[in-house]
N, C-alpha and C positions, 0 to 999 in steps of 0.2 A: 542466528543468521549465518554461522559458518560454513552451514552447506547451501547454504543459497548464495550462489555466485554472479546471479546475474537476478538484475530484477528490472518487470515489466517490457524484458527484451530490451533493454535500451544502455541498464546501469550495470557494467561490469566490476562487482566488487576487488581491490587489488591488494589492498592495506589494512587491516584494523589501525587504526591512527589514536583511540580513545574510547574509552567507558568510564560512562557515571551511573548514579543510580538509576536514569530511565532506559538506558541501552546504548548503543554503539554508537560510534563513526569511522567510518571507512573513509579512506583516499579509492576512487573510483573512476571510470573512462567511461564519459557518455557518449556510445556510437555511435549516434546517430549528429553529432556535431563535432568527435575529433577531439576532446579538449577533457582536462581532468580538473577533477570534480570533486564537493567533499559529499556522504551522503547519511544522511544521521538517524540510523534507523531504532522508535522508539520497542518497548519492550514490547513482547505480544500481550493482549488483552485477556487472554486464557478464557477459555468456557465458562468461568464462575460468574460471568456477569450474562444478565439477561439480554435478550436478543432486543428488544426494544431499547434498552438501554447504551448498547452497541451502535446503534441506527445512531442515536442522539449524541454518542460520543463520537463517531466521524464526523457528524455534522459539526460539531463544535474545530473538531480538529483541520475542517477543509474551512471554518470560517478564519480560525487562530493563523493557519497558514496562510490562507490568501492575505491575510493582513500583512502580516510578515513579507509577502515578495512585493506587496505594494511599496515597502518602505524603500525609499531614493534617496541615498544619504550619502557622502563619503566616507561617513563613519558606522555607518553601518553595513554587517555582510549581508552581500545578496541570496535571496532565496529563490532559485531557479526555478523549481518544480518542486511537486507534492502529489501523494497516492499511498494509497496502499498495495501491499503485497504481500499473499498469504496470510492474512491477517496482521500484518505488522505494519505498520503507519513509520512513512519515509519521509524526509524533507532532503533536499538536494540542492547545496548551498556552493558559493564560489568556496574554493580549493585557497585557502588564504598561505602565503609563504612568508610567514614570522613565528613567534613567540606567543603565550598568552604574559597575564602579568604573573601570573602564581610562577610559571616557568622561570620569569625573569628573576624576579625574588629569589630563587633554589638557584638559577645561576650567577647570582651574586650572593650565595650562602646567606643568604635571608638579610644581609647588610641591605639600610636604607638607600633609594637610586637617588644620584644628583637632582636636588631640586631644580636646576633648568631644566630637567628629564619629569618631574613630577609634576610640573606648571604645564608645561607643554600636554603630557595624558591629562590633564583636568581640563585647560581648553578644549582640547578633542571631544573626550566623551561628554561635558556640559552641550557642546555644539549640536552632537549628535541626539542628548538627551531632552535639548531644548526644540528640536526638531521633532521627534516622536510624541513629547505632550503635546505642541501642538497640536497633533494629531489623533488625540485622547488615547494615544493606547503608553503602558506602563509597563515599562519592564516587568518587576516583581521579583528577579532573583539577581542583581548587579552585582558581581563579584569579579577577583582577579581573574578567574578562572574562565571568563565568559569575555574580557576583554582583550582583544590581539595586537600587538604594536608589531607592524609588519618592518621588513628590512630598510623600505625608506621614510621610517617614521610616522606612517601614518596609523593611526591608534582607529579599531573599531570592533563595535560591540558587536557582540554576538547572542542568538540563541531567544530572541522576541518572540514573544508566545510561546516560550516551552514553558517558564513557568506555573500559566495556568491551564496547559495542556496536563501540568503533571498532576496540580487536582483535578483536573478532569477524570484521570485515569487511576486517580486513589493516591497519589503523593499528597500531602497535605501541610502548609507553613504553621497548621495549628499544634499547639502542646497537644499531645496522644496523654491516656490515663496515667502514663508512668512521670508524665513532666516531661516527655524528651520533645522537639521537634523537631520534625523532618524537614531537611534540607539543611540548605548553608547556616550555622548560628551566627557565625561569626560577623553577616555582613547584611543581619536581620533587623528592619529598623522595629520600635517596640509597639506600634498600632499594628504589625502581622504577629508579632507574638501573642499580643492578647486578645486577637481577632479580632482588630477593630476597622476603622472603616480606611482603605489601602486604595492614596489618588499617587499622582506624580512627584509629592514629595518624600512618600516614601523609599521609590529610588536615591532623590536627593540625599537622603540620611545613608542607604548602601554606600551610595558614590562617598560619602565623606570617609565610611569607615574603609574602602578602597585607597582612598590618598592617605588617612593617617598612617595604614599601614608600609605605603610606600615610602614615607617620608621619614618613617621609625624602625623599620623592618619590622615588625609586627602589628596586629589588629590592635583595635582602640581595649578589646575584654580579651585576653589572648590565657584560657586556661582551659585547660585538658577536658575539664566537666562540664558537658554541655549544657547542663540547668545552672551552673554558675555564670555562664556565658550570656544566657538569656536573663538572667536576672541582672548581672550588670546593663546589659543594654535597656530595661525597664525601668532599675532603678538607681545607677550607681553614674556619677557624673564621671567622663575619660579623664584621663592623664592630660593633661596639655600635652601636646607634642613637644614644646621648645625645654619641658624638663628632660626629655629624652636626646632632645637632638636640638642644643642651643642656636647652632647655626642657621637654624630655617628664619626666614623671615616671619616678624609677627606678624603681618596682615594676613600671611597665611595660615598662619597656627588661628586666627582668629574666625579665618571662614570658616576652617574644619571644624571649629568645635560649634561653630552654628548652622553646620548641614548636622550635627550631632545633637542639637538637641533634642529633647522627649517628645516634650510638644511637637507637632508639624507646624504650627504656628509661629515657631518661632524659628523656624529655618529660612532659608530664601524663599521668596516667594514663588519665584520656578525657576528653571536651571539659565534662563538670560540675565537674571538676577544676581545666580550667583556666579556667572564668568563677567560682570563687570565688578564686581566685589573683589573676584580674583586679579583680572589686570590693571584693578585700581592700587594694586603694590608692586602690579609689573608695567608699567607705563611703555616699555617698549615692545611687549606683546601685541600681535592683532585681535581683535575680537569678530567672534566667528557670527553673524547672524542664526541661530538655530531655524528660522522658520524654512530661511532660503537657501543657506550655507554662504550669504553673503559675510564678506568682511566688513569687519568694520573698527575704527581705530576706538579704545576708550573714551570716555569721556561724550562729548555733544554723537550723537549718532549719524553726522552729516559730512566728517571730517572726508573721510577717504571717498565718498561719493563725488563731494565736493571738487577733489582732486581728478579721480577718474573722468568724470562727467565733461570736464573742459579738453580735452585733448578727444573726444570722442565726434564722429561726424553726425550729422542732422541725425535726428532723432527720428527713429522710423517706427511703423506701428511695433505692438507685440510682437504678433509672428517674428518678423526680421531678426528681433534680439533676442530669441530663442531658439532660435535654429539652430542647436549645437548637442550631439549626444555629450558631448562633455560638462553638461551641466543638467541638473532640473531646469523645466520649465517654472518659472517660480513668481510669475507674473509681470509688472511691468519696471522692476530695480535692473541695476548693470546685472551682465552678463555675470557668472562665478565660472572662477575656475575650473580646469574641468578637474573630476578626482583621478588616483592614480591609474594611469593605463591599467586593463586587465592584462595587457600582456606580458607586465615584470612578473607574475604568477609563475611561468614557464621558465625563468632564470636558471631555475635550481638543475630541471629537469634537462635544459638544452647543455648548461656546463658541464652535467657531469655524463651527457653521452658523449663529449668531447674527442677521449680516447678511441671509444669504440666506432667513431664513425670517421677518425682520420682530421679531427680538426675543421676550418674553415677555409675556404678559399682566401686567399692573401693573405693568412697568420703563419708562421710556423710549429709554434707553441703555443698553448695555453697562456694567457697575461698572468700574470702574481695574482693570488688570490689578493693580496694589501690594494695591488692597482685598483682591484676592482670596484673592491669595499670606497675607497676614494674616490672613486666615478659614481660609485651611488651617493653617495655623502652630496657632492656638487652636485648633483640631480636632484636632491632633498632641495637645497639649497634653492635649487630655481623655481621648484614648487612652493617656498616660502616666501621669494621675491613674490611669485603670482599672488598668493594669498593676499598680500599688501598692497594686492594694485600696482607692483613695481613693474611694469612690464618691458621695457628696455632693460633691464637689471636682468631679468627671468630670461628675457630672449637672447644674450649672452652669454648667460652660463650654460641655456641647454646646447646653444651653439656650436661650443667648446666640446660638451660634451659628447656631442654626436660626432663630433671631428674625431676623440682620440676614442671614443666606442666601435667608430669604423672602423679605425687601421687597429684598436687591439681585438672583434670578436666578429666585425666585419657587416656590412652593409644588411645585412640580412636577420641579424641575430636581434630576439625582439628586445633588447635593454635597447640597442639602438634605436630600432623603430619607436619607442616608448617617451626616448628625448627627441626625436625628430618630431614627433606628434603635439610633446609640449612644444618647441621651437615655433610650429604652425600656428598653434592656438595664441601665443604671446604676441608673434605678426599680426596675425588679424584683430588683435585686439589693440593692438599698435597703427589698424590701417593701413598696412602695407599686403593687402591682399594680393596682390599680383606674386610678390614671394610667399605667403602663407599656400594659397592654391597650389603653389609647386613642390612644396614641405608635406602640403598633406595628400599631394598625386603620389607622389615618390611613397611616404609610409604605406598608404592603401596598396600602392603594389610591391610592395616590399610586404606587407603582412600576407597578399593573396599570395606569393611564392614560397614563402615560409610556412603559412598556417591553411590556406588553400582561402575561394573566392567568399564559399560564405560564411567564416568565420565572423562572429562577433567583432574580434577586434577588425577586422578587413571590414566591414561594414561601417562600422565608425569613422572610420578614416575616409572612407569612401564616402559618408553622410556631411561629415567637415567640407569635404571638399563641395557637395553639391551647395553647400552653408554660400561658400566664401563665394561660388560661382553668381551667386544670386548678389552678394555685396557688389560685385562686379557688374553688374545690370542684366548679366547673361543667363537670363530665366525661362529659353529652350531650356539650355544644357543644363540647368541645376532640376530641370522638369524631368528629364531623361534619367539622372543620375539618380534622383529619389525615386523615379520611379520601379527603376532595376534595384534599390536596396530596398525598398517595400517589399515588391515581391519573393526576395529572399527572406529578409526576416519575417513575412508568414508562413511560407514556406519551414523555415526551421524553427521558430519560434513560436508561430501560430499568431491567429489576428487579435489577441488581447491582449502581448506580451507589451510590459512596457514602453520597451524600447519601439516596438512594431507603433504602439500609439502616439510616439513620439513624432516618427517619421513622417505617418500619415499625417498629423500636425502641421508638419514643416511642409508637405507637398498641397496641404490647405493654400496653407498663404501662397506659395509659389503658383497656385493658379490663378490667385485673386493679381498679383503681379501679370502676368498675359493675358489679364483683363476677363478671363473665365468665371465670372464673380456668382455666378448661378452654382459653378459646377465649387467652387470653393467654397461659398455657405452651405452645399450639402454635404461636402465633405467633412469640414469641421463641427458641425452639425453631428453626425454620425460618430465623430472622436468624443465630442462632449459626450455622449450616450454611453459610448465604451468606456471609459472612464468611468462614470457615474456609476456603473454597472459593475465595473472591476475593481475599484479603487476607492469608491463611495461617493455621497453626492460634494459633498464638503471640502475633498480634495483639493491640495491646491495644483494639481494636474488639471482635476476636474475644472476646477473654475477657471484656470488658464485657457483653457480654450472655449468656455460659453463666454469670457470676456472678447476671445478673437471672434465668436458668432455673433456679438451685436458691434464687434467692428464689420465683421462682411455683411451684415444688415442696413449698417449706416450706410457703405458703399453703394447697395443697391435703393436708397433712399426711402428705406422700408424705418423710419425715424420711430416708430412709437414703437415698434415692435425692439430695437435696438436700446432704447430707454427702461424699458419693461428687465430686459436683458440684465444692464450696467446695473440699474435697482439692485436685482438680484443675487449678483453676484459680490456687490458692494455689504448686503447684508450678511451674505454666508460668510464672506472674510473678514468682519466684523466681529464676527462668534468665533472662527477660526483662528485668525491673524490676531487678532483686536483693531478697534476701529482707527490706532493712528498709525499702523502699517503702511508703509509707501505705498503695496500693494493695493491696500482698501480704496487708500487715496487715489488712484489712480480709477481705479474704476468709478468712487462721484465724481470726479471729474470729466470723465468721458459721460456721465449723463448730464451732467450739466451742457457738453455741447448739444446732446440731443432736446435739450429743452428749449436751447437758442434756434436751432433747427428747427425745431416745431414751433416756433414764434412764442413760446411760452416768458419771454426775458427776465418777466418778476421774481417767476420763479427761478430761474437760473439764476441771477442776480442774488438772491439770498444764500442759492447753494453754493456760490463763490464766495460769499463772504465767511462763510463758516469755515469753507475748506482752506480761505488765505488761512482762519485761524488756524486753523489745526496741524497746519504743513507748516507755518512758522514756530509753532510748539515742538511739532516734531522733528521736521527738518532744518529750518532755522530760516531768517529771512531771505536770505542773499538766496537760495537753494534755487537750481534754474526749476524744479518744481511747484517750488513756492511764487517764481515770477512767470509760470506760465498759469498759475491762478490768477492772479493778481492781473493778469494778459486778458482774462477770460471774463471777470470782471471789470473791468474799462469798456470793453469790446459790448457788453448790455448795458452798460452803463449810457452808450452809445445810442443801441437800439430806444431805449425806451427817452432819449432828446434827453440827455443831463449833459452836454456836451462841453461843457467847464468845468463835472468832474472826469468826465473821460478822458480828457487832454490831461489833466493833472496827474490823473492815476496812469498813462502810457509817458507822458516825462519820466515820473520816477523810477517804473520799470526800465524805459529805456536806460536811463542812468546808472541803474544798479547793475544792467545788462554789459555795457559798455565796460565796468568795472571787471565783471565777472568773468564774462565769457571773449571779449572784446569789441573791438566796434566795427567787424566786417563779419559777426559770427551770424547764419541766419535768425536767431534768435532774437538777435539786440537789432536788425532791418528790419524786422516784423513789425517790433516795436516802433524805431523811426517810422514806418509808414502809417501805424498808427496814431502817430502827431499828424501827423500829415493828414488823415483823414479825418479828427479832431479841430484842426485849421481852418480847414476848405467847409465843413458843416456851421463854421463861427463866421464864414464870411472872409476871412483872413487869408484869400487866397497866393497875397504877393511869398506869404511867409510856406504856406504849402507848399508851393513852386521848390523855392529855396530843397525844400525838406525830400521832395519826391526827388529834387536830383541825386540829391545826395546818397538815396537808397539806390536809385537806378545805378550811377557812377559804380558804387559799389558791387551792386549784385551785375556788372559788366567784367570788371574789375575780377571775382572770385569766380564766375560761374561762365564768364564769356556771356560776348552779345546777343546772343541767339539764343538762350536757353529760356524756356518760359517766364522761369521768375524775370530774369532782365526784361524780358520781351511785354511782361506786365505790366512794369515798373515805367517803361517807357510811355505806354499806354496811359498809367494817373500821371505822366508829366503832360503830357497832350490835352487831356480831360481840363486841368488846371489851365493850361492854356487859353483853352475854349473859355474857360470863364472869365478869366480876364480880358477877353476879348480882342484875342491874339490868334486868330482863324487860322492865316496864311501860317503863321508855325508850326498850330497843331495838324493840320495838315500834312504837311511836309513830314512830321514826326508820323505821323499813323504813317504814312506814304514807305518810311523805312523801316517801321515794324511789319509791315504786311511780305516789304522784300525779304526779310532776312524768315519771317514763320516760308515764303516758301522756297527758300534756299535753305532752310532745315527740314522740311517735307520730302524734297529731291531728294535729298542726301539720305530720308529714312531713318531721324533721328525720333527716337520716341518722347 
């Protein structure tokens, strides 16, 4: 490839950066977006192989690759683009600015790294690994050498589907005649040495011999001859770590030698298995969800949801809480953090044209290299608060740090923009959209001046913004906004590109909010299809959005078709997720409303009782998902006259409500109203009355007089009324709901 300088017009080679046995990587500028690039060009295929066999071997290589840029991980690198040229097969990967681990290693003279540095890459890469089984695909070659710990700590892997791209093309993990194997020995688990049958725990077994060797400065088999290599890992039980290196903790000398054993049977059962093994010795660690990249604290899997979910406002469909390039669309769980900006990438490259370009406006000098390292460090720092759900914590550190990134590299420079960006995302996730909005105005045009308009990172920042604008209720402008970033990212990205699927996602919902509900179920409609098409049916992209098409089907009252939908999608996350995923949950749940809808209630009624089970198994009782089942049944309980278990079964949720979330949260009024409507069908209307005030006062109280829900609530006080046979009042009460719905009409309130 060294006279090939430029490929397919687009990739201008600049760097050799590495070679291994399949071919190169180059450091590269793709022109047609502005932005550098890593670009990993395999060997060529040479004439010896037949032409029909060449056919079948790009096919395999554009199906390996497409898999690879479907993955959305924060730990894992992105695959931009794929092709060939001149016969050498290319992948085109983000431009990562760190270290791998092998690197690390030689720069710590092969000395063991600090085990809070060892916990920390084993959380990472678990998350990340726990993420991709999901998704049935398997690494196959996990070594140092393949995983990158960039500048601010964030750890991820590299290089998915090269390894059975390289059998594809004649590399082979199996023993050749002489006994040798080709590839890595060192971090081979012993079902690919003796060919045998290679799923997701055989990465598991790589990953362990990756941490022993971090944690000892050398691999678990570390000797010079590669068939002794292999035969220790077949037959020869490791060293304990803790004889090497007394100081590690036993619980973790105890999971590495159990991602190490022979058997796969007897290792974790998949890599969510073994990071709660791992921070069941580190209790202060977070634990990373691999499905969604959600966090989650050790122990019961509800803790940090728990925490999050109550400081969070009404619960709005899917769409709404996925509206963010800063995360996967990852179904209906909290929001996740978003991963690290693309634009600390460019750090390297903006610092060191420093000199030649004369510095920044408002600096006079270069900051101390120490300064800076310490300004990334507190920028780690708030991206570990996020991870925890700490988000006043996260939103002050990045604060800070955008303060003194201003005055030492200046308003413009992207580490700035980068903490300005987290700054945004922790506001709105904190509820203070009206600053978040003006956090992520400022970064988007602070990246469009620096990086130009349709850059990736400008785009992002510009997509947040249209996000928050929509939190705001103002869904003109958040319609405008996606729809000028759509048509750039097809524009440079093309209409299958992730991120492009994403977008169009978020501009789904934002038409079903301006009531466009036609033109939003064919939208998303169309996403579900591209996905499927791009990324597989099984997806949780994919299924993220045929669960928002049987929400825009319910919308339009199209109930059986929307039921059909939830089924659906309820099954495939079942297979994917497994059936007690919140995710899953979530989608029988929304078919259970469609079966209340369609007057089906028995059968709803059953489906609620299963799913109280299974979200109190999973999620735990109290979990406001588990009392909006439990919501769900009371409410059919209702329908079909059991009306002394329904009152009983909306007491207790209320109660538990009132505990949880509080007693003015719209969640625990739903509930009160639901006694309320329990009362009035028992005859007991003195005691309704009582109950409907109480919700009205309240939703007056939190949402103002005028707003529908108050304006409702006023309405079942009136109703009650009439039954007691109190005319002249419910009267008078309709008489001032009628005034205030049309002193909110004039006014043009929606």
């Amino acid at each position: 490839m060294a006279e090939t300088r430029l490929i397919q017009g687009r990739y201008q080679l600049l760097e050799l950066i590495g070679r291994g046995g399949m071919g190169e990587v180059w450091r590269a500028r793709d022109e047609s977006l502005g932005r550098h690039v890593a670009v990993k060009c395999l060997k060529p295929m040479g004439p010896r192989h037949e032409q029909s066999y060449l056919r079948v071997l790009r096919e395999r290589f554009r199906r390996e690759a497409r898999v690879a840029a479907s993955l959305q991980h924060r730990g894992i690198t992105v695959v931009h683009d794929f092709g060939e040229s001149d016969g050498v097969l290319y992948l085109v990967m983000e431009l990562l600015d760190g270290r791998n681990l092998s690197q690390l290693l030689e720069d710590n003279k092969h000395h063991p790294l600090p085990v809070p540095d060892v916990v920390d890459i084993a959380e990472q890469v678990g998350a990340a690994l726990a993420y991709t089984h999901r998704q049935g695909i398997v690494h196959r070659d996990l070594k140092p050498a393949n995983i990158v710990r960039l500048a601010d700590g964030t750890v991820k892997i590299c290089d998915f589907g090269i390894a059975r791209l390289a059998h594809d093309i004649g590399f082979s993990t199996r023993l050749t005649g002489t006994g040798i194997a080709m590839g890595t020995p060192h971090y081979m688990s012993p079902e690919q040495i003796g060919a045998g049958n290679v799923d997701h725990r055989s990465d598991l077994y790589s990953l362990g011999c990756v941490l022993y060797e971090l944690a000892t400065g050398a691999p678990p088999f570390d000797m010079d001859d590669a068939w002794a290599v292999l035969v220790g890992h077949r037959d020869t039980p490791p060293q304990p770590p803790r004889e090497l290196r007394p100081e590690l903790p036993e619980p973790f000398e105890r999971v590495v030698l159990d991602l190490l054993a022979k058997d796969p049977a007897g290792r974790p059962e998949d890599a969510a298995d073994f990071l709660r093994r791992v921070l069941a010795g580190h209790p202060e660690r977070p634990y990373r969800d691999g499905t969604s990249g959600h966090l989650m604290l050790p122990g019961p899997r509800t803790a940090l949801r728990d925490r999050t979910r109550q400081n969070e406002p009404p619960r709005l469909p899917g769409w709404a809480r996925h509206m963010t390039t800063g995360s996967k669309a990852a179904g209906t769980g909290p929001l996740q953090p978003p991963p690290p900006d693309p634009a600390d990438q460019l750090t390297g490259a903006w610092t060191r044209s420093w000199t030649t370009q004369g510095g920044i406006a408002g600096t006079e000098h270069p900051p101390p290299p120490a300064r800076l390292t310490e300004l990334a460090g507190r920028h780690s720092e708030g991206l570990r608060f996020a991870r925890l759900g700490r988000w006043s914590e996260a939103g002050e550190v990045h604060r800070g740090v955008v303060a003194e990134r201003e005055r030492a590299l200046g308003p413009d420079h992207p580490d700035t923009l980068a903490s300005r960006y987290e700054l945004a995302f922790a506001l709105s996730r904190l509820g203070r959209t009206d600053e978040a909005m003006r956090e992520f105005a400022r970064t988007a045009a602070g990246r469009e001046r620096a990086l130009g308009a349709d850059h990736p990172d400008t785009l992002a920042a510009r997509q947040e913004t249209a996000y928050v604008l929509g939190q705001l209720g103002r869904h003109f402008e958040a319609h405008q906004v996606y729809a000028a970033v759509l048509a750039a990212r097809e524009r440079t990205m093309g209409p299958d590109d992730p991120d492009t699927l994403r977008c169009r996602h978020n501009l789904a919902f934002n038409l079903s909010r301006l009531g466009r509900l036609e033109d939003s179920y064919r939208m998303a409609h169309e996403v579900a299809e591209a996905r499927a098409r791009v990324l597989g049916p099984d997806h949780p992209d994919t299924l993220v959005t045929r669960y928002e098409v049987g929400y825009a089907l319910g919308q339009l009252n199209r109930w059986s078709e929307a039921l059909r939908t939830y089924r659906e999608v309820a099954e495939a996350r079942a297979r994917v997720l497994g059936p007690l995923e919140p995710d899953t949950l979530a989608a029988r749940y929304e078919a259970g409303i469609c079966l209340g809808r369609l007057g089906r209630s028995a059968e709803a009624l059953e489906l609620y009782r299963g799913l109280v089970e299974d979200r109190t198994r999973a999620q735990g009782p109290a979990h406001p998902d588990t009392l909006r089942a439990r919501h769900g049944l009371g409410v059919n309980l209702g329908r079909l006259g059991r009306w002394e278990e329904a009152l009983a079964e909306a007491r207790d949720v209320c109660a538990i409500r009132t505990r949880v979330l509080g007693a003015d949260h719209p969640d625990t009024l739903v509930s009160r109203r639901e006694v309320a409507v329990g009362l009035g069908w028992l005859g007991r209307w003195t005691d309704a009355l009582a109950v409907y005030r109480e919700v009205a006062q309240a939703r007056q109280r939190v949402l103002g007089a005028d707003h529908p829900d108050a304006l409702a609530s006023r309405n079942d006080e009136a109703h009650c009324l009439e039954q007691l046979g109190r005319s002249a009042e419910a009267v008078e009460l309709y008489r001032q709901v009628a005034a205030l719905r049309q002193t909110r009409a004039t006014r043009g309130a929606p």
